[in-house]
C-alpha positions in Angstrom: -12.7 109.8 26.0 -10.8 112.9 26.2 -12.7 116.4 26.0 -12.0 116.9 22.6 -13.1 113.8 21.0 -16.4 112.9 19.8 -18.7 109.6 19.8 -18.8 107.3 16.5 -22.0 108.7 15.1 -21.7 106.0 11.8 -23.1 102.9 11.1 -25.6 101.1 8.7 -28.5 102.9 7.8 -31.4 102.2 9.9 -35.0 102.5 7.9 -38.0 103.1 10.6 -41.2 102.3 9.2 -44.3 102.6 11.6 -46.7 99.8 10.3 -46.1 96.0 8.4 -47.2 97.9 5.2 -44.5 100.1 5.0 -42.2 97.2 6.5 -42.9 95.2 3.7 -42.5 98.1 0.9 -38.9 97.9 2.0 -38.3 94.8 0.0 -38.3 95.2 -3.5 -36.5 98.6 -2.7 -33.6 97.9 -0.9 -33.8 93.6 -1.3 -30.7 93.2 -4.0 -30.6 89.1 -5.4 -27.6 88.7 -3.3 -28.1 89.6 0.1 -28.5 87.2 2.8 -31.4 88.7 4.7 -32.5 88.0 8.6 -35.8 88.8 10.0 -35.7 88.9 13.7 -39.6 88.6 15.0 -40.5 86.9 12.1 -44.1 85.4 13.6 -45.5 83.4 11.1 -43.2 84.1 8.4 -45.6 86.1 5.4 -42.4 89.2 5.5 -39.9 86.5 5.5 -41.6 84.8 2.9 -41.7 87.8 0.5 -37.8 88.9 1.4 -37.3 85.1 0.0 -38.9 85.5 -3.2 -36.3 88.4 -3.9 -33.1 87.6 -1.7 -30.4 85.0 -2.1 -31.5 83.6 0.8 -33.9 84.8 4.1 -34.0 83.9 7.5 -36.8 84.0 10.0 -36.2 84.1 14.1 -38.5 84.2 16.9 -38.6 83.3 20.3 -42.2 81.8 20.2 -42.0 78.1 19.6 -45.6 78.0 18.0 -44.8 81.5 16.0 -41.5 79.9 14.4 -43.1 76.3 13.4 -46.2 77.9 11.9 -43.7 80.0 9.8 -41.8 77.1 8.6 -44.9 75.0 7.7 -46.3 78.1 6.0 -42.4 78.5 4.4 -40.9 74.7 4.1 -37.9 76.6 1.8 -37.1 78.7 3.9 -35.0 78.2 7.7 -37.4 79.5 11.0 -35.4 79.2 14.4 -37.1 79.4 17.7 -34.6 81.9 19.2 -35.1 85.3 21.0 -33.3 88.2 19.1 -31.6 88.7 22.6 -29.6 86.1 22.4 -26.7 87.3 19.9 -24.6 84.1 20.8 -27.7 81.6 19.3 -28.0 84.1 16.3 -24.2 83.6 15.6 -24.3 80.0 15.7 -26.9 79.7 12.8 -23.9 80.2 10.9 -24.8 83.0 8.3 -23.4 86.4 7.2 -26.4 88.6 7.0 -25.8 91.5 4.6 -30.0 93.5 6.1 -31.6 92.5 8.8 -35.1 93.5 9.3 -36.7 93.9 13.3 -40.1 93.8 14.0 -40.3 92.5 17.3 -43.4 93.9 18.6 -43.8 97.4 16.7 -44.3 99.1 20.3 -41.3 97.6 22.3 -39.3 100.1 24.2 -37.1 102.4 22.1 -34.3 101.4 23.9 -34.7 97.6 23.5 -34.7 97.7 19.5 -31.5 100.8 20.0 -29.5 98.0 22.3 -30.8 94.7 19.8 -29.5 97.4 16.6 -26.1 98.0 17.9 -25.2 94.4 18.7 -26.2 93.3 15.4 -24.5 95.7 13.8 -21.5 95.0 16.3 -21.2 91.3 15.0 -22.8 91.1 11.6 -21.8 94.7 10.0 -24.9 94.5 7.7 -25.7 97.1 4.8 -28.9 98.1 6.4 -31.5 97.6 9.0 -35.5 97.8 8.3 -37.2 98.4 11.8 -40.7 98.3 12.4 -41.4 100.1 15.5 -43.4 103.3 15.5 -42.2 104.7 18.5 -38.7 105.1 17.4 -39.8 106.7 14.0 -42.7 109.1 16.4 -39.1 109.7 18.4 -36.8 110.0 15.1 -39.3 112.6 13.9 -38.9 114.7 16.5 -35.0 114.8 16.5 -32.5 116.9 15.2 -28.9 116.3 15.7 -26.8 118.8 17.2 -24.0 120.5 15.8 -25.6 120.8 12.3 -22.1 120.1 10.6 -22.5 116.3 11.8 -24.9 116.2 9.0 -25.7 116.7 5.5 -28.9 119.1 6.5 -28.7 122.1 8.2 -31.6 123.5 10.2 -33.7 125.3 8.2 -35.0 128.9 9.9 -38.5 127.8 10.6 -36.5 124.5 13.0 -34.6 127.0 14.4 -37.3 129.2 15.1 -39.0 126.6 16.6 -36.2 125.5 18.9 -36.0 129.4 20.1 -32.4 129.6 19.1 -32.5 131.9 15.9 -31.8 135.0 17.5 -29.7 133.3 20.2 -27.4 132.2 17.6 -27.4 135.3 15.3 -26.2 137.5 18.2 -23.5 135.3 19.8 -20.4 136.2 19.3 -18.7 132.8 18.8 -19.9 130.4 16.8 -21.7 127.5 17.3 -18.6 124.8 16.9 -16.7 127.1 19.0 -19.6 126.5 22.1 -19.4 122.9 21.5 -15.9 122.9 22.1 -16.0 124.9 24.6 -18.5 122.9 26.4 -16.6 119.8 26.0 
């Protein structure tokens, strides 16, 4: 990457929801009658059973043997695989084009393990959207703001600026704030 250019900052949306209530909100929502939806930490299956009842077709994956049977006796219509969400090669070979994928692997995994699973899958599947369940990424999400503003739709308001301690830094310099950026490239 040369000094000038900049990361890819697109992708699918990702919608961070704290608890399985909110999780499960997401359904009727953002669930269309056509999409081909994965769960990935499906446990026992109730979520993946309620994105059935509203998607073309869902599918439930988790690494626990016992987890991923229960779920299937629970859900006899619907296909549970014993395979960890790691393993992007086992997920490919079930075969399906997934159009959301919901995560809930443990709602407080590492950040950077449900970052790293988000950008494979949406490497190799391209889906419309991701539902995550983790509260530590939307505790993390809440407390971000993405510098330069003009790689967003929303600027800072005063009171984030003020709160950052830059308001009167950036009032009074005499270049503007993409001309830093550049600069500091």
């Amino acid at each position: 990457m040369t000094k000038c250019e900049r990361h890819e900052l697109h992708g699918p949306p990702v919608l961070v929801t704290e608890d399985v209530l909110d999780y499960r909100k997401c359904i009727p929502l953002y669930v269309e009658h056509d999409d081909v939806v994965l769960e990935v930490g499906c446990a026992q299956g109730v979520t993946t059973g309620l994105i059935a009842e509203v998607a073309k077709q869902a599918v439930g994956v988790d690494k626990s043997k016992g987890q991923a049977q229960r779920a299937q006796t629970r859900n006899p219509k619907i296909a549970f695989f014993e395979v960890d969400a790691f393993d992007i090669s086992a997920i490919i070979k079930l075969g399906f084009k997934f159009t959301i994928i919901f995560i809930d692997i443990s709602g407080n995994r590492p950040v950077g393990d449900v970052v790293s699973l988000i950008e494979k899958y949406s490497t190799v599947f391209q889906p419309r959207l991701f539902v995550v369940k983790c509260y530590r990424m939307k505790r993390l999400m809440g407390m971000c703001r993405v510098f330069p503003e003009d790689l967003t739709d929303r600027p800072f308001s005063g009171r984030e600026h003020a709160q950052l301690g830059v308001e009167k830094k950036l009032s009074s310099h005499p270049l503007d704030v993409k001309d830093q950026v550049e600069e500091a490239a």
